[in-house]
C-alpha positions in Angstrom: 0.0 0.0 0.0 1.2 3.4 -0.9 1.9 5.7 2.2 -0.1 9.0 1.2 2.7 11.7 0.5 1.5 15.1 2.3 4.2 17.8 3.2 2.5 20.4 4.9 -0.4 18.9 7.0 -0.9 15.7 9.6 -3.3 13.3 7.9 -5.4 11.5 10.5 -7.1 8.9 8.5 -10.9 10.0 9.0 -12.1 9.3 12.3 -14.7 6.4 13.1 -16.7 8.6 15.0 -18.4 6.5 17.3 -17.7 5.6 21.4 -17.4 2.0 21.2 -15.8 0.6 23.8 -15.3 4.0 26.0 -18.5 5.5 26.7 -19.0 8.8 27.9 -17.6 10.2 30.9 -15.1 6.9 31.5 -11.9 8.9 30.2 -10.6 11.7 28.6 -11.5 10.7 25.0 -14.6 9.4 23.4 -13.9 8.2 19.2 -11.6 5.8 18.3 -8.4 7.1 17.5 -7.0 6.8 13.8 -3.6 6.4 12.8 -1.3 9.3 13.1 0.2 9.8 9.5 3.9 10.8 9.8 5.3 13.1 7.3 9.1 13.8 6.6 11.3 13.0 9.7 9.1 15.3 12.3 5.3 15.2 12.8 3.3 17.8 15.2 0.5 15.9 16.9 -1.9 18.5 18.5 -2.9 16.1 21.6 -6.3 17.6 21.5 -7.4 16.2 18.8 -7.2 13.3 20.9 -7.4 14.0 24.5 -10.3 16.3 26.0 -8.5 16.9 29.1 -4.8 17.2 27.9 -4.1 18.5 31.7 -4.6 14.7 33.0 -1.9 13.7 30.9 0.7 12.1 33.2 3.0 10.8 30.8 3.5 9.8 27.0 5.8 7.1 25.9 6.5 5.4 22.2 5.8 2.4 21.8 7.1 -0.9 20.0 5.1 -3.9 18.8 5.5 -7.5 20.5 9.2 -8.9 20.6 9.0 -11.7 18.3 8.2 -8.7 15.3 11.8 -6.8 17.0 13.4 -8.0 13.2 10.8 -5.3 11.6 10.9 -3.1 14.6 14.1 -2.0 15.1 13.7 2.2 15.3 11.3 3.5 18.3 9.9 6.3 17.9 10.7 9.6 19.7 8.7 12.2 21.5 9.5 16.1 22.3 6.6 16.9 24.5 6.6 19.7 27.5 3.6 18.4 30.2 1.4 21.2 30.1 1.4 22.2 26.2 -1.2 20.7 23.7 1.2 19.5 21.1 3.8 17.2 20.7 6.2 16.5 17.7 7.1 12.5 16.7 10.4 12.1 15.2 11.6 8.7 13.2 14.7 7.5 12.0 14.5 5.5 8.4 14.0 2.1 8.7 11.5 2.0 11.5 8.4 0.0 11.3 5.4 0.4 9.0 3.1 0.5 12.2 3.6 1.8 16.1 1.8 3.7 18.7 2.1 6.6 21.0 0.9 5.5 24.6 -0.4 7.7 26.9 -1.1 7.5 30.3 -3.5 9.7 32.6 -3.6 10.5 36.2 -6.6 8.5 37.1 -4.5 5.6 35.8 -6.2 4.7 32.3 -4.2 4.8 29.3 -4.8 5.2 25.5 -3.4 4.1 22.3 -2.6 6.0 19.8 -1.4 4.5 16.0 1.1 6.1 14.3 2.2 5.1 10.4 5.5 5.3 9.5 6.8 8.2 6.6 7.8 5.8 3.3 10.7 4.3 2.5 10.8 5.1 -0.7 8.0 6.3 -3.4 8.7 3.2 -5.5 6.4 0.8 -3.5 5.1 -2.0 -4.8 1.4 -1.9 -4.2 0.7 -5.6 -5.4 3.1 -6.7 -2.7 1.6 -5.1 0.3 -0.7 -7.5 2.6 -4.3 -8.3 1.8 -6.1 -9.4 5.0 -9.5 -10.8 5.6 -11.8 -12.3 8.1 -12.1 -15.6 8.0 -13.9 -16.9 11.3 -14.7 -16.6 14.6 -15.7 -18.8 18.0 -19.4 -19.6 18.5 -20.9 -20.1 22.3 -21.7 -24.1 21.7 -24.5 -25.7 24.0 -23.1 -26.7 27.4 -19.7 -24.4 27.0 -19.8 -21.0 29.8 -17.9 -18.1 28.1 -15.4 -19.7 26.3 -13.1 -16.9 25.0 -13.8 -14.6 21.5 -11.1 -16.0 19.1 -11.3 -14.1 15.8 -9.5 -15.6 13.0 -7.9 -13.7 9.6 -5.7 -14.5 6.4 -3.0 -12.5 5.5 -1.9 -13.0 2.0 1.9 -11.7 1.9 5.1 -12.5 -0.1 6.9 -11.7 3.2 7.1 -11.6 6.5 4.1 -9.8 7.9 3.7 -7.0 11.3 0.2 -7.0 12.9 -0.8 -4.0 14.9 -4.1 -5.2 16.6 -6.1 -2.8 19.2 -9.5 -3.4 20.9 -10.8 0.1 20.7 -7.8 2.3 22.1 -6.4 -0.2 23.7 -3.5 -2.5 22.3 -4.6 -6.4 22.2 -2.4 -8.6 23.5 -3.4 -12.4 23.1 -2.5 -12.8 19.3 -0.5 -15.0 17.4 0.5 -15.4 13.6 1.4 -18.7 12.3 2.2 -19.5 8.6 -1.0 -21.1 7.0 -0.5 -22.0 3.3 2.6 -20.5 0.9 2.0 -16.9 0.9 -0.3 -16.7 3.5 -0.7 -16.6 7.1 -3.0 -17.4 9.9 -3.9 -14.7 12.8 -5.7 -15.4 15.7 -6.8 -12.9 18.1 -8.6 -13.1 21.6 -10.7 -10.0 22.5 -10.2 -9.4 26.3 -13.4 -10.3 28.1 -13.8 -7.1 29.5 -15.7 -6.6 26.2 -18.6 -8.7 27.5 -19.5 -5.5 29.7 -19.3 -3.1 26.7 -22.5 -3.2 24.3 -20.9 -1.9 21.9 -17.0 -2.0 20.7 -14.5 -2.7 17.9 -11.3 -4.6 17.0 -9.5 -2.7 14.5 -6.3 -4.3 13.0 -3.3 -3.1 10.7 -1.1 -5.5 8.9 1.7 -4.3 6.9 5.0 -5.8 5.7 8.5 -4.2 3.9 6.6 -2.6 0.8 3.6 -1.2 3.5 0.6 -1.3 5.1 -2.4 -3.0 3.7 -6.2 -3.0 4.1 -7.4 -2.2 7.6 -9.8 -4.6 9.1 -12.8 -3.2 11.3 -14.6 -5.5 13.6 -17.9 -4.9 15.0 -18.8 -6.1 18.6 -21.8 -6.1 21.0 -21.1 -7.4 24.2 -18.0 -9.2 23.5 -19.6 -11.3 20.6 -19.6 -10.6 16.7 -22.1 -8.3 15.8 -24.7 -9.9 13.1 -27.8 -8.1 14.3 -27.3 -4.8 12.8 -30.5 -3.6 14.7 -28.2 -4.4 17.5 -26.1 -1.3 16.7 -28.6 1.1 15.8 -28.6 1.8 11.9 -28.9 5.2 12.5 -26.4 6.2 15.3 -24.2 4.1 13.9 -21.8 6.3 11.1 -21.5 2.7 8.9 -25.2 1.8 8.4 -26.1 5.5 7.4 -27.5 6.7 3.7 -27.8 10.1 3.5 -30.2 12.0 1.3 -29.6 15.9 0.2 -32.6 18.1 0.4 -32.6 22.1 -0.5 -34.8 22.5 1.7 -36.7 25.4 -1.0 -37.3 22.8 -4.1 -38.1 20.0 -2.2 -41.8 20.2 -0.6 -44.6 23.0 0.4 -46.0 22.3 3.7 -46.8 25.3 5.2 -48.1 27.9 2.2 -48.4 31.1 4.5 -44.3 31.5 4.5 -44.5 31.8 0.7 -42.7 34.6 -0.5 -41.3 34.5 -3.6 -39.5 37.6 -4.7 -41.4 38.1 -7.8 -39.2 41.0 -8.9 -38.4 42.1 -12.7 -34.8 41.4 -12.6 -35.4 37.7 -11.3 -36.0 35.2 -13.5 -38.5 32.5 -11.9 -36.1 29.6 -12.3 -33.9 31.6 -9.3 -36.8 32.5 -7.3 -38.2 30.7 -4.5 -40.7 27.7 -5.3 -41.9 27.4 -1.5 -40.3 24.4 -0.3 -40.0 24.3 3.3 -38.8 22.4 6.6 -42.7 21.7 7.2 -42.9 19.7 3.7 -40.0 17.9 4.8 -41.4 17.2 8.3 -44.7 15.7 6.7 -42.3 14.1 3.9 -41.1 12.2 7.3 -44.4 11.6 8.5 -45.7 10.2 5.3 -42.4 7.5 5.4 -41.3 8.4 2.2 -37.6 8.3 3.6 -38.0 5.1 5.4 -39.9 3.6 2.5 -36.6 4.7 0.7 -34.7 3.3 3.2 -32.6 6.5 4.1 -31.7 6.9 7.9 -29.8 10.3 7.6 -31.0 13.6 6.2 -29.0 16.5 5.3 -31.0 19.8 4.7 -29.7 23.0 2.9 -29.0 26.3 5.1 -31.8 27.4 7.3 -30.3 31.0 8.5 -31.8 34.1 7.1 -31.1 35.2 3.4 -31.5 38.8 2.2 -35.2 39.6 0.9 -33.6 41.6 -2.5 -31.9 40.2 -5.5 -28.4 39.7 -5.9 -25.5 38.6 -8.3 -26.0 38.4 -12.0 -26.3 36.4 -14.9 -25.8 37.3 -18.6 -27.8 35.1 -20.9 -30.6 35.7 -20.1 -30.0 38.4 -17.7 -31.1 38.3 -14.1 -30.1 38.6 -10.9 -31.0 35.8 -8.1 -32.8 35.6 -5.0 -31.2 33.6 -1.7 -33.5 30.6 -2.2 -30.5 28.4 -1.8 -29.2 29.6 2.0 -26.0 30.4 0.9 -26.0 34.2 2.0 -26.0 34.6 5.5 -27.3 37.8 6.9 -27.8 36.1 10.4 -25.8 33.6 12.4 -28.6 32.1 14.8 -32.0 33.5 13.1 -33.9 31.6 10.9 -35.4 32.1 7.8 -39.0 32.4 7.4 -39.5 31.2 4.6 -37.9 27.7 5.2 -38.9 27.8 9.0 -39.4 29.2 12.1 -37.5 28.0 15.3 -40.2 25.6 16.3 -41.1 24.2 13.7 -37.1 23.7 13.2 -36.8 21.5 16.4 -40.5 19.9 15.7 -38.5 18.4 12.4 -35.4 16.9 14.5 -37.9 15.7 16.6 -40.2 13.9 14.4 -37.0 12.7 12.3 -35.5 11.1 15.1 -38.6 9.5 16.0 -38.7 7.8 12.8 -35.2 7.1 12.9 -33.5 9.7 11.0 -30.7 11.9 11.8 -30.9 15.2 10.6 -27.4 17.1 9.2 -27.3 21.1 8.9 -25.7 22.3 5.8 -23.4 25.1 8.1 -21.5 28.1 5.6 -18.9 29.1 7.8 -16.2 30.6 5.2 -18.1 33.9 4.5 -21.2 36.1 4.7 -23.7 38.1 2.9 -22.5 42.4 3.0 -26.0 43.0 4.3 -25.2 40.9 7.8 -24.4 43.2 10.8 -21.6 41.4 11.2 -20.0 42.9 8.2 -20.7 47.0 9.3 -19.3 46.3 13.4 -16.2 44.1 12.5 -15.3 45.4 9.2 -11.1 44.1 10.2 -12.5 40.5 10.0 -12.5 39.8 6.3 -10.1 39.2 3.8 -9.3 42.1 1.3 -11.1 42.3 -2.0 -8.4 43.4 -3.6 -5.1 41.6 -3.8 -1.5 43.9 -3.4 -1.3 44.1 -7.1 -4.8 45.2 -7.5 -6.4 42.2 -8.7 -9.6 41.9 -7.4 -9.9 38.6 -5.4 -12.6 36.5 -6.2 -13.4 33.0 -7.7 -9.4 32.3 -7.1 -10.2 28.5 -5.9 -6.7 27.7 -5.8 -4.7 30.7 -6.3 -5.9 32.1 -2.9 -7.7 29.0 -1.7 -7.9 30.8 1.8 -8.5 34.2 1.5 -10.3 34.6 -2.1 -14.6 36.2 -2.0 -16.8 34.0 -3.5 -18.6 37.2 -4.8 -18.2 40.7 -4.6 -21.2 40.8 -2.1 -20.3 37.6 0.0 -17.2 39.1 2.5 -14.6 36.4 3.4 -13.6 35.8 7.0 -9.5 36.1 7.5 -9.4 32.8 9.8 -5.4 33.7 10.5 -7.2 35.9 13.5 -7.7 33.8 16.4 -10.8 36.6 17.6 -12.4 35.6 14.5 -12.1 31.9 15.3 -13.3 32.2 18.2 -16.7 33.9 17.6 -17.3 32.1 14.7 -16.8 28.4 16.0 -18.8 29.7 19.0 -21.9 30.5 16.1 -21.6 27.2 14.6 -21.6 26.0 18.1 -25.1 27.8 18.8 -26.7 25.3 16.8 -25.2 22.4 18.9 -26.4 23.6 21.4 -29.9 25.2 20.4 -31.2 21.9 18.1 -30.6 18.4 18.8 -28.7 18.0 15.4 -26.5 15.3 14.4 -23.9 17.3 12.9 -23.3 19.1 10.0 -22.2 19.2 6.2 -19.9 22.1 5.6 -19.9 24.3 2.9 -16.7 25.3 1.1 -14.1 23.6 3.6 -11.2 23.8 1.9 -10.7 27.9 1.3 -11.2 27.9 5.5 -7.5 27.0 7.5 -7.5 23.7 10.0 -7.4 26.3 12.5 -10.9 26.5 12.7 -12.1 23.4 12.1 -9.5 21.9 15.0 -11.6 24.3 17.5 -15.0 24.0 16.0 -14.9 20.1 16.6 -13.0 20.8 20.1 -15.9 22.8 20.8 -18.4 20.4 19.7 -16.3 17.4 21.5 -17.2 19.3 25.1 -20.1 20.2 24.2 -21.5 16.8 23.8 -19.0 14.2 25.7 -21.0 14.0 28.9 -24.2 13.9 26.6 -24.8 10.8 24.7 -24.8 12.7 21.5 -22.4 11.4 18.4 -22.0 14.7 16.1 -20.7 13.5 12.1 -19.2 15.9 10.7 -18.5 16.4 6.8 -16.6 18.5 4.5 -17.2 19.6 0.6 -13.4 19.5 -1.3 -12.7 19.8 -4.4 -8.8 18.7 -5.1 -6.6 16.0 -4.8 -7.2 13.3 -2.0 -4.1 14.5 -0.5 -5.8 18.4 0.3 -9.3 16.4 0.8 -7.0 14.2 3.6 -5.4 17.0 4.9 -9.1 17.7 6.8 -9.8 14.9 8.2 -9.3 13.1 11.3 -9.3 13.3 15.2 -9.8 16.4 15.6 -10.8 17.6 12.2 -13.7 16.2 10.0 -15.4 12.7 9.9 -15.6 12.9 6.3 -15.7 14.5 2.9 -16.9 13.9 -0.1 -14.9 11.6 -2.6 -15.5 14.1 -5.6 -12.5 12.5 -7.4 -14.2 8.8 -6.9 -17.7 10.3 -8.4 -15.7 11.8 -11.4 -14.1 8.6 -12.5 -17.5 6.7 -11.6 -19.4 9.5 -13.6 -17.1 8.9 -16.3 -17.1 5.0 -16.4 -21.1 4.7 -15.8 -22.2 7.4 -18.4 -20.3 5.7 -21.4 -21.3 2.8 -23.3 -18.1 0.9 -22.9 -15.0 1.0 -21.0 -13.9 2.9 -18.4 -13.6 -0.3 -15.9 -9.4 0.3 -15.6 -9.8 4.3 -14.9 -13.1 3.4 -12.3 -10.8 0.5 -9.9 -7.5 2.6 -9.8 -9.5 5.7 -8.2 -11.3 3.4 -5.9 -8.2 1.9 -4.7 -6.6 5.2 -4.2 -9.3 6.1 -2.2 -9.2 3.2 0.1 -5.7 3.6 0.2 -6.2 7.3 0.8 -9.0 7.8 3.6 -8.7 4.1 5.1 -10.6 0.4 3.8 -13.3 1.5 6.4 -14.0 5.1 6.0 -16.8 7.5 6.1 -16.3 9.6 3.2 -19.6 10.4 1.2 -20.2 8.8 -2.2 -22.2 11.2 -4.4 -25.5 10.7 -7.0 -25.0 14.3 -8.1 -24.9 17.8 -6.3 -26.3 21.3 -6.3 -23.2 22.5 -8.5 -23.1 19.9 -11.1 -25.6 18.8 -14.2 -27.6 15.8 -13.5 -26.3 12.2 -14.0 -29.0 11.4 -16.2 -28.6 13.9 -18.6 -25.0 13.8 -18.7 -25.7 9.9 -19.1 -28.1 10.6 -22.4 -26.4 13.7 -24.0 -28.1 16.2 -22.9 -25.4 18.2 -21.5 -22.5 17.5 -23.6 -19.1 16.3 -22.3 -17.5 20.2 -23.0 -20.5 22.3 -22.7 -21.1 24.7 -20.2 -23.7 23.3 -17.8 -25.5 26.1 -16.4 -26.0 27.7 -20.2 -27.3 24.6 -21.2 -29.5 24.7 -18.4 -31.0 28.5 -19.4 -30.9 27.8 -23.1 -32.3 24.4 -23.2 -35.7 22.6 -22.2 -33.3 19.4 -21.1 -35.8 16.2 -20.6 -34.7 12.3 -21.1 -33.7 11.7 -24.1 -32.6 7.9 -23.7 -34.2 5.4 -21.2 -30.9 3.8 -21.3 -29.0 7.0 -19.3 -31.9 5.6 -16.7 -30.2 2.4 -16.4 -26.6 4.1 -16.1 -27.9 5.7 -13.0 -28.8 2.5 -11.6 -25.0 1.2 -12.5 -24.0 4.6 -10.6 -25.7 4.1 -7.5 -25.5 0.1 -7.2 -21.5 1.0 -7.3 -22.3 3.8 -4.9 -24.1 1.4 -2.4 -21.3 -1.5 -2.0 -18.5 0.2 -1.7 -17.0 1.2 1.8 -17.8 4.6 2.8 -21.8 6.3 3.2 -24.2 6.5 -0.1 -25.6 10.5 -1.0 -28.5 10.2 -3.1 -28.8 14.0 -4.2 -32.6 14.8 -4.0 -34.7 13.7 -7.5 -31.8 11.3 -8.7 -34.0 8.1 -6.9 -36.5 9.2 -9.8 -33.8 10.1 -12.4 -34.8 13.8 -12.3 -33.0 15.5 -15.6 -30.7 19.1 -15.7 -28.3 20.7 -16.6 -25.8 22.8 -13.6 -27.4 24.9 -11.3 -30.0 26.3 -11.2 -31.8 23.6 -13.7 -29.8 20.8 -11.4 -32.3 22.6 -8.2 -35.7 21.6 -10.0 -38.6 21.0 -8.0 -39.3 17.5 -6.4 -41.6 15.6 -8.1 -44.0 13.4 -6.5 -46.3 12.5 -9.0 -44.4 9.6 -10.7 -45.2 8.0 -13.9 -43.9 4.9 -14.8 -40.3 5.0 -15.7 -39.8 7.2 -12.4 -41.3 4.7 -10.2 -39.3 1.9 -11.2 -36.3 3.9 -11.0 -37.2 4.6 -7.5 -38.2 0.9 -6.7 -34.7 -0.1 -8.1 -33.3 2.7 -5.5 -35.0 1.1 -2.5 -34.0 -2.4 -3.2 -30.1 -1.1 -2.8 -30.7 0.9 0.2 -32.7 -2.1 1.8 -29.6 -4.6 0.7 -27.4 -2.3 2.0 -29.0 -1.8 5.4 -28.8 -5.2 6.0 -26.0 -6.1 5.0 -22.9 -6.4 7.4 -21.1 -7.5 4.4 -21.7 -3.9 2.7 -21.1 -1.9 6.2 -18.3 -3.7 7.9 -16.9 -6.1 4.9 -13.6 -6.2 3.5 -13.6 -4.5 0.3 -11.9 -5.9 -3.0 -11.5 -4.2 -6.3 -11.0 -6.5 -9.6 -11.1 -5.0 -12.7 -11.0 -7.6 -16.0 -10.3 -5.7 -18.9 -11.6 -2.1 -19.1 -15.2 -3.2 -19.8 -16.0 -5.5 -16.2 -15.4 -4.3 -12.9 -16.5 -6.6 -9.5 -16.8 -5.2 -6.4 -16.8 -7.4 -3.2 -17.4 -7.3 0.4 -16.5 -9.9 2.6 -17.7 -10.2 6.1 -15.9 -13.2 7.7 -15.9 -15.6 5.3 -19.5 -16.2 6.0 -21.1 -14.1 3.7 -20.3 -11.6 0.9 -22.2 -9.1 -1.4 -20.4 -8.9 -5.1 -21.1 -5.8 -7.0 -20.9 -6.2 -10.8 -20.5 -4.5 -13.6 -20.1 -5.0 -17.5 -20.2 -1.8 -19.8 -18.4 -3.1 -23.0 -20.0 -5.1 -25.7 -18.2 -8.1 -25.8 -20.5 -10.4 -25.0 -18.5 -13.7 -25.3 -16.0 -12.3 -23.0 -18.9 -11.4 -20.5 -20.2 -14.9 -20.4 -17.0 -16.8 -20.0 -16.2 -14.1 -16.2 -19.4 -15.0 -15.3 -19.1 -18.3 -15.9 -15.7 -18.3 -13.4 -18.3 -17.1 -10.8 -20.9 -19.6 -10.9 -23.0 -17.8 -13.2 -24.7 -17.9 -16.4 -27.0 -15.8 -18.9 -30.0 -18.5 -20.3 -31.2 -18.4 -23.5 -34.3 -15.5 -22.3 -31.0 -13.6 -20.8 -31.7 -13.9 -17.5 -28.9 -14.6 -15.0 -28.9 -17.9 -13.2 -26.7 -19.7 -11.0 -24.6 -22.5 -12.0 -26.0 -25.3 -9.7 -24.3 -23.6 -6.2 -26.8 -23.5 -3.2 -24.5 -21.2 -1.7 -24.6 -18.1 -4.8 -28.2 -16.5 -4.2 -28.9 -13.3 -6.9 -29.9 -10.4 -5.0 -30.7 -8.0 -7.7 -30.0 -7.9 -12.0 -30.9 -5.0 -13.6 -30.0 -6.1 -17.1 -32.7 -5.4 -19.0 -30.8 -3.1 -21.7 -27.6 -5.0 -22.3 -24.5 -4.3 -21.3 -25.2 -1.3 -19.6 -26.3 -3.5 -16.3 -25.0 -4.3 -12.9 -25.3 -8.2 -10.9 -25.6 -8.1 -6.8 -24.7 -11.5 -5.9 -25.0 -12.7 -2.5 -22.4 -15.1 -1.1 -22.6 -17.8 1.7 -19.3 -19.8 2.4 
């Protein structure tokens, strides 16, 4: 496995942001610490990312792995830390291991574990070389035997000799052993310590690596000491893993409550930028009704609620208008709400619904700037950025040129995050809603054009806000770049998550075509595991706000080099082929198996066309005619496999890519069952027949799949009724 190359900033792999085996109130710490990624020969560690209290620190010590692994192990790590200070810096010498630990101990007289991954030995790693690991079994209570011990079992394929770093929440595990098993693979064996019977709900996390790095990371699911198999056990929807999440703006999505309408109705606004009358009440009956749970969606996340300006702004050329707020984007309060989406009560009437019917409920939370017209703007006029740049260029729309100080708009003021006043008020708004609504978090607009500063005291915040509480708060980001800036955000202490944007291109890009695309589609997914861990909690995308439709990318509409919003203005864009229906299905089918949380952007589970904002912000349809409703049937069946499935939430993931026209995607949950994911875009049918064949299955003479005589293959879903652009879920019991 490639170690992620970063210079400038600590990559935490994202957080599993749940307390496990702690619970509140038990320690200083409450989420399962990630691996420290070191980077060059000195890393800072800011210790409260990991430690609430960092004044109960007592010591902190490096650690090394068992003795008989000394061969591999033969650097420690070193630690500069002052007692007192909230930072520390890790140096290593080349040669250590792949894998350690920082250990901590506190005055009470607990200790934590902290993983640290070792800077590369060299860039030319070879990836194929690096273990693959995977459960393979685990001890059952048999009649007539009292609490025999948890053994868990895994195969590590390997060309050489392997290094197993194996914890039990934060805590390293010590009853393991590795054993040779076949030629190229060995045997682990693991005993979770029996104080896990007392804990409803913990993890095993393991990292194997060898000389060329470390491989897939292996994430074990317990309640009360035993395997967890009941996903009801674990609570779909406090539980990050089981979660699909389903983006509303909140104005084109349902009218509940008709006496907020206000629609700006103004000469210089076109009516596709005005407000429709969507509101929070729609949404709240929307819940009521069950359509999410029908859906099978557990998490929702709803566009900005604070109050937008009631006058037009911005401009357009062609045709010429300016826009109203209906999107929330342009803050002119920090805690008010806006009418016209909702009014405080009916705000916390839908959290309180949603979490009755099992939903969680995500804030879409614009931190970076602000709309002229906020008072904000006229009493603290030294908190923004300057619109102008030294050499008088003005400063706006510079994504990457001036990532961190550049206005979105002339209108829309940017906050200068360097001053520590201004990141202190402004995590203390974002904390306002933490502590006014019983929110599960929040999605965060632009995140990467604000500093880490910020978003390291924001989740601080939020971390003693809600330790001694019960609450789990999921946090996630919106980054466009390379996984190495998207990285650079997340982790203990940071974000939960982002959005894989890179992962959704090359899927967008494989799915839309009528062949190929397979090669492109696995190397991106493996970079991302590689990237953000084989268990992470990065959203995968349908679509967005800021980008055309799937669909009518899929079909033509919007052509691969056209201007997406003009097409959008200039063009009535409806379906034009059934088939780009089908690619959507392909789209989200690979959305739903791999690791990581399905986003189905609001309208896509009916195949809803557009072109890039606004024609992408159509209003919801409800009124389905036939093609829509078996779209949205196929969407259900994929959320209800996947909300089953501990295969699909806790599996091991495995990327197999046969030719650039077949791609198989599988999840293996020890040994005992798996969910395969396949896809075939090219038009080789021969080829196609002879891989499924290697699987156990086969395509009759009325083309329907079947299995080849194998009680133990059961076919979950085919959708091929316009061949090859199709996908297989094939269930698995070994």
């Amino acid at each position: 496995m490639r170690t992620l190359n970063i210079k400038k900033f600590l990559l935490a792999m994202v957080g599993i942001f749940y307390l496990g085996q702690i619970g509140f109130g038990q320690s200083h710490y409450f989420e399962l610490n990630q691996p420290i990624q070191m980077v060059g020969p000195k890393t800072t560690v800011f210790l409260k990312d990991y430690v609430l209290e960092v004044s109960k620190i007592a010591w902190i010590k490096s650690g090394n792995l068992p003795t008989d692994l000394r061969k591999i192990n033969n650097k420690d790590y070193s630690l500069s830390w002052v007692k007192g200070q909230d930072s520390l810096v890790i140096s290593t010498a080349e040669g250590c291991a792949k894998m350690g630990f920082i250990r901590i101990g506190f005055v009470d007289g607990k200790e934590m574990y902290i993983p640290v991954k070792a800077s590369p030995e060299g860039k030319n790693q070879e990836l194929q070389k690096v273990p693959i690991t995977y459960s393979y079994s685990y001890t059952r209570i048999l009649p007539g035997v009292k609490n025999p011990p948890l053994e868990l079992e895994f195969i590590i394929d390997s060309e050489s000799k392997v290094g197993v770093l194996p914890m039990w929440g934060n805590n390293l595990i010590a009853g393991w052993k590795l054993t040779p098993y076949h030629p190229g693979e060995y045997k682990l064996k693991i005993v979770v310590p029996d104080k896990a019977r007392n804990i409803h709900k913990s993890y095993v996390r393991i990292w194997v690596y060898n000389e060329y790095g470390i491989g897939n990371d292996i994430l074990v699911p317990l309640v009360s000491g035993a395997v967890m198999k009941d996903l009801m056990k674990f609570g779909q929807r406090k539980d990050p893993h089981g979660m699909i999440m389903y983006n509303i703006m909140i104005d084109r999505f349902f009218d509940g409550n008709k006496l907020n309408n206000k629609p700006l109705k103004h000469d210089s606004v076109h009516w596709k930028v005005d407000y429709f009358g969507g509101d929070v009440a729609g949404i709240t009956q929307k819940v009521e009704s069950n359509y999410f749970s029908t859906l099978g969606v557990n998490s929702l996340w709803i566009s900005p609620v604070v109050l937008n300006p009631s006058e037009p702004w911005g401009q357009w050329k062609r045709p010429r208008t300016k826009f109203s707020g209906y999107h929330g984007y342009w803050p002119i309060s920090s805690t008010l709400t806006d009418p016209r989406y909702c009014t405080e009560a009916e705000l916390k009437k839908f959290i309180e619904v949603s979490h009755r019917y099992h939903k969680n409920v995500y804030l879409d939370y614009v931190a970076h700037h602000i709309h002229q017209s906020h008072p904000l703007y006229k009493q603290r006029p030294d908190w923004y950025t300057p619109l102008y740049l030294p050499n008088g260029k003005k400063n706006t729309e510079l994504w990457d040129e001036q990532r961190l100080t550049t206005w979105f708009d002339d209108f829309m003021p940017t906050f200068n995050f360097f001053k520590p006043e201004v990141v202190n008020a402004l995590t203390d708004s974002a904390l306002y809603w933490v502590k006014t609504y019983d929110i599960d978090g929040f999605r965060h607009d632009a995140t990467k054009h604000i500093p880490n500063e910020f978003w390291r005291e924001l989740t601080y915040k939020m971390k003693l806000e809600t330790a001694d509480k019960g609450r789990q708060l999921y946090q996630i980001g919106e980054t466009y770049g390379s996984p190495g800036l998207i990285g650079s955000y997340l982790g203990n202490g940071l974000l939960n998550a982002q959005f894989d944007f890179n992962l959704y291109d090359a899927a967008i890009n494989t799915f839309k075509a009528d062949s190929g695309g397979c090669n492109r589609l696995a190397e991106v997914l493996n970079e991302s595991l590689r990237t953000y861990g084989s268990h992470h909690l990065m959203g995968n995308i349908t679509g967005n706000q800021d980008r055309p439709r799937f669909v009518s990318r899929a079909d033509g509409s919007v052509k691969e080099n056209e201007d997406g919003k003009q097409a959008g203005w200039d063009t009535d864009i409806q379906i034009q082929d059934e088939l780009a229906l089908h690619k959507l299905r392909n789209l989200y089918a690979f959305m739903s198996v791999i690791p990581g949380i399905p986003v189905i952007y609001y309208g896509d589970e009916i195949g809803m066309p557009g072109g890039n904002d606004p024609d992408s912000r159509r209003m919801m349809k409800f009124d389905l005619n036939e093609k829509e409703q078996e779209q949205l049937e196929v969407f259900k069946n994929l959320n209800h496999y996947r909300g089953g499935s501990a295969a699909l939430q806790y599996g091991e993931c495995f990327v197999e890519n046969i030719g650039d026209d077949f791609i198989k995607v599988s999840r293996i949950f020890f040994g005992e069952e798996g969910v395969s994911f396949m896809m075939y875009t090219g038009n080789n049918k021969a080829r196609r027949d002879y891989i499924l064949s290697e699987w156990g299955l086969s395509i009759d003479a009325n083309g329907k799949l079947v299995t080849s005589g194998n009680d133990s293959v059961r076919i979950i879903y085919f959708d091929n009724k316009v061949n090859p652009n199709g996908f297989t879920l094939i269930y698995v019991r070994r």
